[in-house]
TORFI-584407 format. One record per residue (C-alpha): x, y, z; residue number from 1; residue in one letter. Coordinates in Angstrom, 3 decimals. Example, Ala and Ser with C-alpha at 12.3 -4.5 7.8 and 13.67 -1.06 7.14 Angstrom:
REC       c1       c2       c3 num residu
REC   12.300   -4.500    7.800   1      A
REC   13.670   -1.060    7.140   2      S
***
This chain:
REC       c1       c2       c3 num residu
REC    0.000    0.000    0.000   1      X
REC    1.132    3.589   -1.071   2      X
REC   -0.145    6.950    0.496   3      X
REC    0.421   10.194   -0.853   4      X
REC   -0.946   13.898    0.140   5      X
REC   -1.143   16.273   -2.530   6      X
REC   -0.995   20.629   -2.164   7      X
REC   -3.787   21.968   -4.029   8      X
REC   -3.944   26.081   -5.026   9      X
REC   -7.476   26.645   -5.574  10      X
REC   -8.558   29.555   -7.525  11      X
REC  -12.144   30.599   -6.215  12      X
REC  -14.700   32.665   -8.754  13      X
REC  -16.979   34.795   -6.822  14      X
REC  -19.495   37.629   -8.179  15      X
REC  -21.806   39.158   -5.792  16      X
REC  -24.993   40.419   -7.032  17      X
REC  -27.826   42.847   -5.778  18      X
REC  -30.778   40.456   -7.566  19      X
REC  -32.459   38.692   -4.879  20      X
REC  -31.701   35.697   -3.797  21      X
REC  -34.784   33.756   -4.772  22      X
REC  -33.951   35.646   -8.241  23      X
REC  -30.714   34.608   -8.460  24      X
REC  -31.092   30.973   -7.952  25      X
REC  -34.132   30.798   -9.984  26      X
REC  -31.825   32.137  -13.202  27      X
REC  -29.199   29.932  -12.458  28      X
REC  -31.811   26.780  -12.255  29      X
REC  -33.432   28.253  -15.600  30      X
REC  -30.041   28.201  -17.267  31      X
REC  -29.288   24.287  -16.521  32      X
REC  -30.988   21.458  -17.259  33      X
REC  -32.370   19.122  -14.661  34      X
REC  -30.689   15.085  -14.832  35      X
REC  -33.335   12.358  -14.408  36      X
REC  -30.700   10.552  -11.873  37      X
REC  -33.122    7.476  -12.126  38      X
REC  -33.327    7.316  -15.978  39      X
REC  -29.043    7.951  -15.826  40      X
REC  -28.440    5.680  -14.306  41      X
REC  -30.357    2.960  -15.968  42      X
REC  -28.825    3.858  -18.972  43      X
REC  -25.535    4.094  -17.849  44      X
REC  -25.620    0.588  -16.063  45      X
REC  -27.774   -1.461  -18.483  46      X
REC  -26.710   -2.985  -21.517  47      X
REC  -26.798   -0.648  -24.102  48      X
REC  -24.516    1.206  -26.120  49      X
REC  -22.813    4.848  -25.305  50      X
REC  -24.907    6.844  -28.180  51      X
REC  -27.931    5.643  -25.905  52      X
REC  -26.643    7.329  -23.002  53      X
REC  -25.050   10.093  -25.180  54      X
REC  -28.823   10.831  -25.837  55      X
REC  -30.163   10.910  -22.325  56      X
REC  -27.596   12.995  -21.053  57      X
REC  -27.992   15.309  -24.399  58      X
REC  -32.096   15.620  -23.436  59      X
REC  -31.744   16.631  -20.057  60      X
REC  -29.270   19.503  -20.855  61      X
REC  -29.904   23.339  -20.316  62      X
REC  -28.992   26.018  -23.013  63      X
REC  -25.713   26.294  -20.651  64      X
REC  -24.987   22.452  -21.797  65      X
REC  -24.843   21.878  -18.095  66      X
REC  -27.580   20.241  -15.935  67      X
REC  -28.238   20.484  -11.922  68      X
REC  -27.679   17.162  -10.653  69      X
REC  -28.593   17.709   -6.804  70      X
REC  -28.660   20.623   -4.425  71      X
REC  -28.380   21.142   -1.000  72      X
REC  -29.935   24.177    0.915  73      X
REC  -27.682   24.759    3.858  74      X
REC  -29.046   27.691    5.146  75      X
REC  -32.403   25.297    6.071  76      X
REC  -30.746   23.785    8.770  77      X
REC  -29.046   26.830   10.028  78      X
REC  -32.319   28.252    9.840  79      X
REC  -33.797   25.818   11.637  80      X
REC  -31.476   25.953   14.739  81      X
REC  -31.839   29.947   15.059  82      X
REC  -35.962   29.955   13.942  83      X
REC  -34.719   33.212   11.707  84      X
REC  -35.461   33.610    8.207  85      X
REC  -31.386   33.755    7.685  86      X
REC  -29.515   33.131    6.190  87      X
REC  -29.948   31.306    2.863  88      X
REC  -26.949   29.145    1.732  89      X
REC  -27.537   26.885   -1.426  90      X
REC  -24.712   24.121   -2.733  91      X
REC  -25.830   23.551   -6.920  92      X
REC  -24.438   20.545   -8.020  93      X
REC  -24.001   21.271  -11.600  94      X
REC  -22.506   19.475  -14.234  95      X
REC  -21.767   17.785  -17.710  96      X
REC  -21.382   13.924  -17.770  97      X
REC  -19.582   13.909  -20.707  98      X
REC  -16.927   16.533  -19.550  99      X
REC  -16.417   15.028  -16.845 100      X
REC  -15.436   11.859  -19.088 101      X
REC  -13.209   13.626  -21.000 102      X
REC  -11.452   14.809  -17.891 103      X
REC  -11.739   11.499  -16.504 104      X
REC   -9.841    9.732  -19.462 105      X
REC   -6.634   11.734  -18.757 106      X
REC   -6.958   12.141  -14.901 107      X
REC   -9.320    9.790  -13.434 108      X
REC   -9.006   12.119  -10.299 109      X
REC  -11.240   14.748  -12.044 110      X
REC  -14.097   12.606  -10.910 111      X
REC  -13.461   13.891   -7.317 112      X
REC  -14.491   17.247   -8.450 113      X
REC  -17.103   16.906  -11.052 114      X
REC  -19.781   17.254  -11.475 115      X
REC  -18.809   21.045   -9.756 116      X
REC  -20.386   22.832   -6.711 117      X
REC  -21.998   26.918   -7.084 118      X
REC  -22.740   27.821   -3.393 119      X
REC  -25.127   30.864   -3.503 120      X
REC  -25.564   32.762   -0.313 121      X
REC  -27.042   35.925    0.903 122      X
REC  -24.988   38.553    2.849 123      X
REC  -25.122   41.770    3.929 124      X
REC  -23.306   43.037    0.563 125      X
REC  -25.531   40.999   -1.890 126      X
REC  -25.986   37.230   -2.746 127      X
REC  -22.570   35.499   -3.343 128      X
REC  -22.052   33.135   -6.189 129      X
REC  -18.867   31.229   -5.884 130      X
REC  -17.394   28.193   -7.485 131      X
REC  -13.901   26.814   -7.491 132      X
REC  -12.276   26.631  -10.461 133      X
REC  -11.231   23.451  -12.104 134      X
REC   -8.481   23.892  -13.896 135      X
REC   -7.182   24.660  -10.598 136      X
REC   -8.036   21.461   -9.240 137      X
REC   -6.557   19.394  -12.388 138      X
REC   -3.366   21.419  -12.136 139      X
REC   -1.302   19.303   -9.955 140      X
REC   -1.996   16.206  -12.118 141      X
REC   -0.168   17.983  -14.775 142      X
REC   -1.858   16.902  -17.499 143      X
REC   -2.557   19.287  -20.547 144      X
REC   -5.596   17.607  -22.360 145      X
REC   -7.963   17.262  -18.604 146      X
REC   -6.884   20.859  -18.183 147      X
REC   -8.183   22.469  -21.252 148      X
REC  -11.435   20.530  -21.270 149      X
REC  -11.587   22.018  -16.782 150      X
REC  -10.959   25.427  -18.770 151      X
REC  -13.719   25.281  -21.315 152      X
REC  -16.136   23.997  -18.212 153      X
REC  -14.703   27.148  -15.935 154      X
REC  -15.907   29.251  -18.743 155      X
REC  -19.178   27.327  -19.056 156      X
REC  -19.542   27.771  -15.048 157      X
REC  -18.389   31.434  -14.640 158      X
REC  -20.452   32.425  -17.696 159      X
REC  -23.798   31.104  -15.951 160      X
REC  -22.715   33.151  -13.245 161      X
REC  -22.519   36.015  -14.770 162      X
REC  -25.933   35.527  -16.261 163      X
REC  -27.571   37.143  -13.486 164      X
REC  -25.531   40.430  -14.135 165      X
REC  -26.517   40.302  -17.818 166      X
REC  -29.678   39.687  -16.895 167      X
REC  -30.328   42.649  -14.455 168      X
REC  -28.218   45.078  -17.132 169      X
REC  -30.957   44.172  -19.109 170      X
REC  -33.721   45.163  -17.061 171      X
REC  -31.742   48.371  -15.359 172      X
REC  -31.665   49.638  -19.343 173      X
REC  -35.055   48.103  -19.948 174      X
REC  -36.290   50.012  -16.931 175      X
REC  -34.108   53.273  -18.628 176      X
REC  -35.649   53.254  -21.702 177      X
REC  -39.042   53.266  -20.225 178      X
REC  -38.154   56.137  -18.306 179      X
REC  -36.915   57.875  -21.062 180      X
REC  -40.296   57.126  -23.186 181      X
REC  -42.414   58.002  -20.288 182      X
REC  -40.570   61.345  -19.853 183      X
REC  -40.829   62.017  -23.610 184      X
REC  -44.637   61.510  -23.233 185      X
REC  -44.892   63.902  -20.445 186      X
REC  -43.113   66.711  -22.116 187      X
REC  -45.844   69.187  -23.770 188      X
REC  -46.005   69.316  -27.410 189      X
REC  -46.273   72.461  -29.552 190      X
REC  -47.988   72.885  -32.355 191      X
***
């Protein structure tokens, strides 16, 4: 029997938003698909070949290609020991089965860390969306091909974070262009 201990630098992406909470984890969920973990895993334990579970995987993606596999809401049981309505803490588990084979294939370790968490929670500065990066995770394994496929799903990961700020950009110059209208509307004509 060998044992070894490995040093990990982990690179953390965090954004902090002034949506809502409730807002901001509903546009994350609305990004991703949801996986059928029942269906999955018939299809990836019966007899069958990989196109077959190519296509279940394919039909439960999101337009992110990713897909929510679980999640976890923390704050519950916090709330529940204090009886407070604080704070709210939610682990996504979010994912792409086949990325996570094509990490696999060079460092079966990648499996440790995919699919990846998103932990959401609200502070007193705004709801916190953070996610550790796995190309920093894959680093120490040294192995080029697993780290570009962790950087393309960073990329995936941080851009559906960032969602939420497009999103409300969107609505703050929605919301300015209606005030612009209504003000041009109010101003008297002359004729």
């Amino acid at each position: 029997m060998t044992m070894s201990i490995k040093r990990f630098e982990i690179e953390r992406f965090s954004v902090t938003s002034s949506m809502p909470f409730e807002a901001v984890v509903a546009a994350l969920k609305d990004a991703v698909g949801r996986l059928d973990l029942g269906e999955f895993a018939k299809a990836s334990k019966q007899v069958g070949t990989f196109a077959q579970l190519k296509e279940v995987i394919d039909r439960n993606l999101g337009k992110t290609g990713l897909m929510l596999f679980t999640e976890f809401d923390h704050g519950a049981i916090l709330r529940k020991e204090t009886g407070l309505t604080t704070p709210k803490i939610v682990r996504l588990v979010i994912g792409n089965p086949l990325v996570m084979k094509e990490m696999a294939k060079h460092v079966p370790e990648a499996g440790s860390y995919a699919p990846v968490t998103v932990l959401v929670d609200e502070r007193g500065d705004g709801v916190h969306l953070s996610y550790d990066r796995m190309a920093s995770l894959l680093a120490p394994y040294g192995n080029m091909e697993a780290t570009a496929v962790a950087r393309d799903l960073d990329s995936r990961i941080e851009n559906l974070l960032l969602l939420d700020f497009c999103a409300r950009s969107e609505m703050d110059q929605m919301g300015n262009d209606r005030a612009r209208e209504q003000a041009a509307e109010a101003e008297p004509t002359t004729t």
